[in-house]
C-alpha positions in Angstrom: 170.4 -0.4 105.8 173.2 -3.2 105.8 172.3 -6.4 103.7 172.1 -9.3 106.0 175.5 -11.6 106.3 173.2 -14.7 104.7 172.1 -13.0 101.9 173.8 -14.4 98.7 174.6 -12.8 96.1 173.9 -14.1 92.1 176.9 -15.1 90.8 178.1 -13.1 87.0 180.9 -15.1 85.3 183.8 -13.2 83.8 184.5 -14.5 80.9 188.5 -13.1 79.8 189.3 -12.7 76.5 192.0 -10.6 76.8 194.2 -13.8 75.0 192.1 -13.2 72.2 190.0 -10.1 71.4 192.3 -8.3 73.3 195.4 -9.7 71.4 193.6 -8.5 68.1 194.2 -4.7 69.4 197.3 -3.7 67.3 200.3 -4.0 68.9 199.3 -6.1 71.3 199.9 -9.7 69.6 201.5 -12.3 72.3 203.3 -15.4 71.6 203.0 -18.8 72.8 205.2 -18.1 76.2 203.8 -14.8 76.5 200.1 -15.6 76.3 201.2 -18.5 78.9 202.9 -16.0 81.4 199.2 -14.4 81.5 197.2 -17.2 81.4 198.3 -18.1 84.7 198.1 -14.2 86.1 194.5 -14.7 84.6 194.2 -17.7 86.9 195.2 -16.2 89.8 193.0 -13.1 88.8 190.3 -15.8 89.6 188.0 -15.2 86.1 186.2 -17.9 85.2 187.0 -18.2 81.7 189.5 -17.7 79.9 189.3 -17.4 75.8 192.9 -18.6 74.7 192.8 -18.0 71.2 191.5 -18.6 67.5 193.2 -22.0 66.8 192.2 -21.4 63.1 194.0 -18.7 62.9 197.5 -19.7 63.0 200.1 -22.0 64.3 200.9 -20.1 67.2 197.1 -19.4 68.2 197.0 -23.0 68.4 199.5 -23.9 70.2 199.1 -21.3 72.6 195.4 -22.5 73.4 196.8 -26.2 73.4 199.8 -25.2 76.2 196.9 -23.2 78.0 194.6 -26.0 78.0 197.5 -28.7 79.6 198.5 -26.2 81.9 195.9 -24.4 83.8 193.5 -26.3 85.0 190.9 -24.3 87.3 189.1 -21.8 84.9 187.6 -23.3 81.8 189.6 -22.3 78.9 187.9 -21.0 75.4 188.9 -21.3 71.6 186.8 -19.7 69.7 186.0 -20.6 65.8 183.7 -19.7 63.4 181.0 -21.9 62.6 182.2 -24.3 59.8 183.7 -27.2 60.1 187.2 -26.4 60.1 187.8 -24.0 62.7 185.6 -26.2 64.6 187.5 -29.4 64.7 191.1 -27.1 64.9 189.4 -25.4 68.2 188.7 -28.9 69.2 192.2 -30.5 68.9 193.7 -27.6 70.6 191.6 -28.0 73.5 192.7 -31.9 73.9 193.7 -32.3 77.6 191.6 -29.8 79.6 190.7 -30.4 82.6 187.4 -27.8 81.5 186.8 -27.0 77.8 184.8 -24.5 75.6 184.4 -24.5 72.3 183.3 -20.6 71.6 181.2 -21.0 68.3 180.4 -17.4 66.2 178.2 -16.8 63.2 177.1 -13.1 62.1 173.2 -12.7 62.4 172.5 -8.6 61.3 171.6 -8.0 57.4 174.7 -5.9 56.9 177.0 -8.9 57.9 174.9 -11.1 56.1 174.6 -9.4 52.5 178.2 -7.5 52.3 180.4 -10.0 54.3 179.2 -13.0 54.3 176.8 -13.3 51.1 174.8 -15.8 52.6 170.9 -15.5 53.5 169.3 -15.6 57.0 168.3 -19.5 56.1 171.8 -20.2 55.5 172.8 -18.2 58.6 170.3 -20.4 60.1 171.6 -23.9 59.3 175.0 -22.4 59.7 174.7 -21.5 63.1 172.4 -24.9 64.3 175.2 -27.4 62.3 178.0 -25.5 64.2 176.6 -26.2 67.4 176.3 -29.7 66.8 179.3 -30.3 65.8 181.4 -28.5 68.3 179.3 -30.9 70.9 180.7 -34.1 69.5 183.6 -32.2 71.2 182.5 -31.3 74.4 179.4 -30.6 76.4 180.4 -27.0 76.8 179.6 -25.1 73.8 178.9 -21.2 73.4 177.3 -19.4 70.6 177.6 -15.7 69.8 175.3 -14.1 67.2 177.9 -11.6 65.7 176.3 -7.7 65.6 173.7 -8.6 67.2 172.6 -5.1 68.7 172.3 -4.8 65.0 170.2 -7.6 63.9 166.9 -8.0 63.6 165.1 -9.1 66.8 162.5 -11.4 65.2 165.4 -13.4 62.9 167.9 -13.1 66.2 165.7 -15.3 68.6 164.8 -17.8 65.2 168.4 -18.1 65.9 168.8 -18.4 68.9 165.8 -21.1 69.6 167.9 -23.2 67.2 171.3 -23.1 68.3 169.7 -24.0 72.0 167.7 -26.5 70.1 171.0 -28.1 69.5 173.0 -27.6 72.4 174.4 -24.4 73.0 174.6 -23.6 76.6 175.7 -20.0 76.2 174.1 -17.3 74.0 176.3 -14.6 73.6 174.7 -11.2 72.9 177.5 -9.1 71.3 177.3 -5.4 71.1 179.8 -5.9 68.4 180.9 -2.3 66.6 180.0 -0.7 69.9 176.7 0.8 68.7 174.0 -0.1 71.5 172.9 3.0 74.2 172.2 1.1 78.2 168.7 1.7 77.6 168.4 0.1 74.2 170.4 -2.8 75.1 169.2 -3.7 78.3 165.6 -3.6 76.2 167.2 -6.3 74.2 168.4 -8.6 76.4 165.0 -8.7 78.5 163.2 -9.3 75.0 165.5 -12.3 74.5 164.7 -13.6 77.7 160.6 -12.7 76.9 160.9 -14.1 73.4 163.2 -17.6 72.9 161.4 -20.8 73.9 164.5 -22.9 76.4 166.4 -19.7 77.0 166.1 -20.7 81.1 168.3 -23.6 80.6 171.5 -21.8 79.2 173.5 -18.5 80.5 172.8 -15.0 79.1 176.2 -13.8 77.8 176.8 -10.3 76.6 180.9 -9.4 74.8 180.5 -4.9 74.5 182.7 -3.0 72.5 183.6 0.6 73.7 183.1 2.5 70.2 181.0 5.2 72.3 183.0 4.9 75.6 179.6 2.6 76.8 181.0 -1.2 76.8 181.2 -0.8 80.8 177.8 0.7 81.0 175.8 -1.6 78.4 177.4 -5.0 80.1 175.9 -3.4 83.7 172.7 -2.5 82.1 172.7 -6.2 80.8 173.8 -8.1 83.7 170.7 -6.4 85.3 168.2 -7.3 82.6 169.5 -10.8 83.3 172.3 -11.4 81.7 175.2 -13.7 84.1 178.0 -13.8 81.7 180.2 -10.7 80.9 182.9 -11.2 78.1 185.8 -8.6 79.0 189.5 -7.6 78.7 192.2 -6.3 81.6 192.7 -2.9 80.7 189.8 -2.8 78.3 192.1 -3.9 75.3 190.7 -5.2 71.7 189.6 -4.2 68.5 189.1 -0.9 67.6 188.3 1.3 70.5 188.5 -2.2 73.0 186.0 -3.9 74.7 184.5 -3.8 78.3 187.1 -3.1 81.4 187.3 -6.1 83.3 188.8 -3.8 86.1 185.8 -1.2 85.7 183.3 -3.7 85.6 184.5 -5.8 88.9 184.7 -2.5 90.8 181.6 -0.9 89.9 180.0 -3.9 91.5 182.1 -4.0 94.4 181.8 -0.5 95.2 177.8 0.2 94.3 176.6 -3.4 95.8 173.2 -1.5 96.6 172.7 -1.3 92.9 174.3 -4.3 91.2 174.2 -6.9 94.2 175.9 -9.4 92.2 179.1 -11.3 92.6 182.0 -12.5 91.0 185.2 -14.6 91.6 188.1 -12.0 90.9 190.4 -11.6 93.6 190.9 -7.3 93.2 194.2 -7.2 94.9 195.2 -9.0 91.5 193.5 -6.4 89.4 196.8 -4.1 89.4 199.3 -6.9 89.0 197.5 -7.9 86.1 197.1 -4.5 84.2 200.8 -4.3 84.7 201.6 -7.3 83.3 199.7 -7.2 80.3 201.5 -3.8 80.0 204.8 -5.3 80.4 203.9 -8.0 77.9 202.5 -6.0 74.9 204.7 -2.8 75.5 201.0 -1.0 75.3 200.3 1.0 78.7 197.1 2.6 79.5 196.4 6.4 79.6 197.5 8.0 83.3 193.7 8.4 83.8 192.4 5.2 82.9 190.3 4.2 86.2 191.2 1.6 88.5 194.7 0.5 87.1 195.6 4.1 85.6 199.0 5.8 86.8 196.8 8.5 87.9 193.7 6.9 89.1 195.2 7.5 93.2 197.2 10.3 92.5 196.1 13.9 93.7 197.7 17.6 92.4 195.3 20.0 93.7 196.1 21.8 96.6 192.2 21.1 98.2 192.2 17.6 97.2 195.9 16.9 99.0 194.7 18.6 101.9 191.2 16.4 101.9 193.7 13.5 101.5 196.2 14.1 104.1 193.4 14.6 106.5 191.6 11.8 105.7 191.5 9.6 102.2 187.8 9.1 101.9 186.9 12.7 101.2 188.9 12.2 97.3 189.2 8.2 97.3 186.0 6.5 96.9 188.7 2.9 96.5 191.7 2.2 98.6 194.5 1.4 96.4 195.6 -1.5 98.1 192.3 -3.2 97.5 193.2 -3.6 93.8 196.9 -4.6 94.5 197.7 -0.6 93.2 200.5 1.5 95.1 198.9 3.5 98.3 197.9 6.7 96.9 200.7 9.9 95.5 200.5 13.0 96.6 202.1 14.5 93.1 203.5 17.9 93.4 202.6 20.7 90.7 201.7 24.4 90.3 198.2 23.0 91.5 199.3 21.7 94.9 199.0 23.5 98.3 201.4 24.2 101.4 199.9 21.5 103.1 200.9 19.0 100.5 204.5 20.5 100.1 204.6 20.4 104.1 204.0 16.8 104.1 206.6 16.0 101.7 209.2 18.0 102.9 208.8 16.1 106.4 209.0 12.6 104.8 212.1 13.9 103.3 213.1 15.1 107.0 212.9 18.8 106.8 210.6 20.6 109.4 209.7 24.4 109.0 208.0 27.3 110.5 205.3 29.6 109.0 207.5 32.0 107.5 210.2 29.6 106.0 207.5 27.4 104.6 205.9 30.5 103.0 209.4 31.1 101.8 209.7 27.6 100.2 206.5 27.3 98.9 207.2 30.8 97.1 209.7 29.3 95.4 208.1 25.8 94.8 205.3 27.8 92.8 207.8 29.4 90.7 208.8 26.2 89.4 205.9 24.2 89.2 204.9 26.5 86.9 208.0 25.9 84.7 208.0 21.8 85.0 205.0 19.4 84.8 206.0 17.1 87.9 208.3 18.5 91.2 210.0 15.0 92.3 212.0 15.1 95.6 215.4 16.2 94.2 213.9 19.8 92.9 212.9 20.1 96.8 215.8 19.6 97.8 217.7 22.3 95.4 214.8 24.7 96.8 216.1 24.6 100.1 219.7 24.4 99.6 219.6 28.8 99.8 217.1 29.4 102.5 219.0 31.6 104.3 216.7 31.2 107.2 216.3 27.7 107.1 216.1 25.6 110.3 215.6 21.8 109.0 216.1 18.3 110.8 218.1 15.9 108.2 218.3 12.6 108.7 221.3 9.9 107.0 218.5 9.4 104.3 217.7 12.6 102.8 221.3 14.0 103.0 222.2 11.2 101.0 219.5 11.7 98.4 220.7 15.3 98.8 224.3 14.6 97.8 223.1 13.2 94.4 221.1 16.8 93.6 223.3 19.3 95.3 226.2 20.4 97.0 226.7 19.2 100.7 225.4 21.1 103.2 227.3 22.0 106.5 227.0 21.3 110.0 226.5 25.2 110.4 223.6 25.2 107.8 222.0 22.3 109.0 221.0 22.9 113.2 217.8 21.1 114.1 215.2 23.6 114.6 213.9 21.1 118.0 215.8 18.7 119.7 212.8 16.6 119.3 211.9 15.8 115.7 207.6 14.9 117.0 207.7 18.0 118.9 208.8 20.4 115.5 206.0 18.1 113.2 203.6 19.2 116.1 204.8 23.1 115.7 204.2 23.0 111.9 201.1 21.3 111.9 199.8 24.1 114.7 201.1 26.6 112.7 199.7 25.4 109.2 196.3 25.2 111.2 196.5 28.5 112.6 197.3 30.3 109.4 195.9 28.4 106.5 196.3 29.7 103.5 196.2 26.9 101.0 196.4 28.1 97.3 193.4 27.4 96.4 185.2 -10.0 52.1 184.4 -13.8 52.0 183.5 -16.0 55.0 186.6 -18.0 54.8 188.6 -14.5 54.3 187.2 -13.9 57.7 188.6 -14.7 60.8 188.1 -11.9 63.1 185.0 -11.6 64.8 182.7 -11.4 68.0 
């Protein structure tokens, strides 16, 4: 049953650090302009936040956050620092002249941070945390905390923590699944217990920041946002350390397309999703895998035979997103030892060539025979597969002799008779022919800068 018109939907903030954990991914370090040039795609993305950079950790991170914050002025923009002092009043200069500033404060909370990185106990973790807080106020009103490996902490000293960096005015706990380690389950268990256990959690915004260790980043933040949590930290193309962190692409879709089971809502404009993968792609030289979903070369692109005829007859029965409703290219029919007549058919009359049963069982012979010898057919094989069809009766237009010329030797006026006067009248004759015969084939703390 249809949910009313007037029903709204809870808002989940997407919080984009793609400027800065994803920038930690090797090979994927931006400069000043650079980081700029996506800032504003980020914008037009629509994410709420945006995390800018670690001003502490070097010239450029600073002035990168500093030419972000002057420049774009809808989205609040981030700069995350530990919490001491230093980073702290660096994150703070950089983030002079925002129209809407966060300071992104981060102190690790789980024993094995504690005793081997850190060398500090959970009292000093403690004070650490609650003096951060207060000092990154005397900055501005907007101040996160995130509780480093805090899937691995435990859940008694986490909400001591957490109680106290509220008690001084945090107004966004950040629950990060940090080395990717948390099961949807588990971590959805923590996140209502938070909500159960710290006194003043109602007043500030759940956050959760997944990494994707165990391929689960996507699914932990969804478990999350439904045990409460209305902050999502994520990256375009699911960049960042290690393995990366949460898809913001995945996560947007999964709640666009499955509304009846996360009815939540958020502020990116999806036609932008594509643009945006691209351009991170083009910036950082660092594409995603063909089958990455949502943004991936492949994600609309369809080999087998079955699944190009489903396609052809209508996209639904293999498309369960239009392209063009994340900004990506309509949908490919790719042509390989997989693909069916129907497919080749298709192609073959975009390219302007129209053929009966028997030729087409003659071309497709032959198509086969290659496929099997090349990953990808691309139009110019096609067109070398006709060029000695003896028995070949084929409409061609200006455009496909011209592509023709570049892939084989012209072909004359006494090869070339159109097999019908009337181009719509042949289509109609191979379509009634195809559907008559089928056939389809079937170290120390201030050694440490990286965190969260």
């Amino acid at each position: 049953m249809a949910e009313p018109d007037h029903v709204r939907r809870e808002h989940v903030t997407i919080f984009d650090t793609t400027l800065r954990d994803g920038e930690q991914s090797p090979g994927c370090s931006m400069n000043v302009k650079e980081k700029v040039r996506m800032g504003y795609q980020l914008d037009r993305l629509g994410v709420d936040i945006i995390e800018a950079g670690f001003p502490i950790a070097s010239e450029g991170d600073f002035e990168a956050v500093r030419a972000l914050a002057r420049e774009i002025r809808r989205p609040v923009i981030a700069a995350l620092a530990r919490s001491c002092p230093g980073d702290i009043e660096r994150a703070g200069r950089a983030l002079e002249g925002a129209a809407r500033a966060r300071i992104h404060t981060f102190l690790a909370t789980s024993d094995i941070h504690l005793q081997h990185k850190l060398k500090i106990s959970r009292r000093q973790c403690l004070e650490q945390a609650r003096d951060g807080i207060k000092l990154a106020r005397s900055f501005c009103k907007d101040v996160q905390f995130s509780a480093e490996d805090a899937s691995r902490t435990d859940i008694n000293f986490l909400c001591e923590v957490l109680e106290a960096v509220i008690e001084a005015g945090a107004t966004t706990l950040n629950i990060p699944d940090t080395v990717g380690f948390s099961v949807p389950h588990e971590f959805a268990e923590l996140i209502q217990t938070v909500r159960r256990r710290v006194r003043g959690i109602d007043g500030v915004t759940i956050s959760v920041h997944c990494h994707d260790d165990l391929g689960l980043s996507v699914a932990n933040s969804l478990a999350a946002i439904k045990a409460g949590a209305r902050q999502v930290e994520c990256t375009v193309n699911g960049i960042g350390e290690r393995a990366g962190n949460t898809s913001l692409e995945e996560l947007v879709m999964v709640m666009r397309v499955r509304q009846e089971h996360y009815p939540y809502e958020t502020a990116v404009v999806a036609e932008q999703l594509f643009p945006s993968s691209q351009l991170l792609s083009e910036i950082t030289g660092v594409y995603v895998q063909p089958h990455k979903a949502i943004v991936g070369r492949n994600a609309f692109a369809h080999e087998a035979g079955i699944h190009q005829d489903g396609m052809i007859k209508d996209p639904s029965t293999y498309e369960i997103i239009a392209p063009q409703s994340v900004g990506a290219p309509r949908n490919s029919l790719v042509l390989g030892k997989h693909s069916g007549r129907n497919a080749l058919r298709v192609r073959y009359e975009k390219l302007g060539f129209t053929f009966d049963r028997a030729q087409l069982d003659d071309v497709y012979r032959r198509f086969v025979a290659l496929a099997d010898k090349i990953k990808t057919v691309e139009d110019g094989h096609l067109l070398e597969l006709i060029r000695d069809v003896p028995s070949r009766r084929a409409y061609i237009p200006d455009t496909a002799a011209k592509t023709a010329a570049t892939w084989m030797s012209p072909v004359s006026k006494e090869e070339a008779q159109p097999a019908h006067p009337d181009l719509a009248a042949a289509k109609e004759k191979a379509h009634s022919a195809h559907a008559t015969h089928g056939g389809e084939r079937e170290g120390e703390q201030e050694d440490y800068l990286w965190g969260v």
